[in-house]
N, C-alpha and C positions, 0 to 999 in steps of 0.2 A: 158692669153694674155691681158685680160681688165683692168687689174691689173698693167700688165706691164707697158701698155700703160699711165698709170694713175700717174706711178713713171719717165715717161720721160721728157725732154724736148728739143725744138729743137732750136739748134743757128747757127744763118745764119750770115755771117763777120768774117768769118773764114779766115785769111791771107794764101791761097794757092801758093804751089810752096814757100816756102821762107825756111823750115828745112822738113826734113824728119819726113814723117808722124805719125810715133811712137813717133817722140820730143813731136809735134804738139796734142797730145791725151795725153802725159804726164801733158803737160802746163793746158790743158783744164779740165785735173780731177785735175789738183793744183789747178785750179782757183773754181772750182763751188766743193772743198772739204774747203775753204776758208772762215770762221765766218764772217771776213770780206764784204763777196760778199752773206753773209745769205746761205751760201752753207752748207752741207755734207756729209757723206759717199758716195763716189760715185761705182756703182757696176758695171757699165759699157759705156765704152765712145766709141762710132762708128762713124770712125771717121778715112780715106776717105768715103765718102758717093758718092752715082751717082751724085751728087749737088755739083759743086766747092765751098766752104767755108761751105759746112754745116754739121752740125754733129749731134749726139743727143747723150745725157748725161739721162743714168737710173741711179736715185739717190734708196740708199737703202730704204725711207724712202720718203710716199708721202708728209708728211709735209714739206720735203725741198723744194720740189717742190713750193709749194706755197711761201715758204721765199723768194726762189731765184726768181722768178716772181715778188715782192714784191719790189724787189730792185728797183731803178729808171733806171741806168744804170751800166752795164757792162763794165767794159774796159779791154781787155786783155792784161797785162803787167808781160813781163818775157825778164830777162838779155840776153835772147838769142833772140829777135824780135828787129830789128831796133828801134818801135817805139810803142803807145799801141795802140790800133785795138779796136773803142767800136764793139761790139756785141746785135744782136738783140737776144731775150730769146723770147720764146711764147710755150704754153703748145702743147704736140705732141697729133696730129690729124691726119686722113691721109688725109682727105679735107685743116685743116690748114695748113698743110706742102707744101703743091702742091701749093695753093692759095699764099703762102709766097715765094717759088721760083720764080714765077711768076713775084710778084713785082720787087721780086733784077733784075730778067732780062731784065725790062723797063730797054729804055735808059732815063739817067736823063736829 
């Protein structure tokens, strides 16, 4: 499990309600399997979560993990989203996860 957790990460800015949720986990393992975006091999994207926009992406391999953390920003752009959506990345914790819902639910 320590392991698992080690290969996650979690991304909150997930455009909810806009295509069906299987699109929606297609787009997200396009995007973080993407050289471009320091992504890949993605083995697993969860994704509706209890958190509206948040998901979490197990990459095969921990070092993507850090590539893709590495990046400055994420934008998620696919022909089928109106428009692109940055995305917050942060390594999966179950403190940071909790502590990061949190913030999105300030009002700004």
């Amino acid at each position: 499990q320590a392991a698992r957790a080690s290969r996650t990460i979690v991304i909150a800015g997930v455009p909810a309600g806009l295509l069906q949720d299987e699109v929606m986990a297609d787009i997200l393992t396009i995007h973080f399997q993407l050289s471009r975006n320091n992504g890949g091999d993605v083995e697993e994207v969860t994704y509706p979560t209890r958190n509206e926009g948040v998901a979490y992406i197990t990459f095969e391999d921990q070092e993507v993990v850090e590539s893709v953390l590495k990046k400055d920003q994420h934008l998620l752009e696919d022909k089928r989203l109106p428009r692109h959506y940055p995305l917050t990345v942060t390594r999966y914790c179950d403190n940071v996860s909790s502590s990061l819902i949190y913030l999105i639910m300030l009002p700004v």
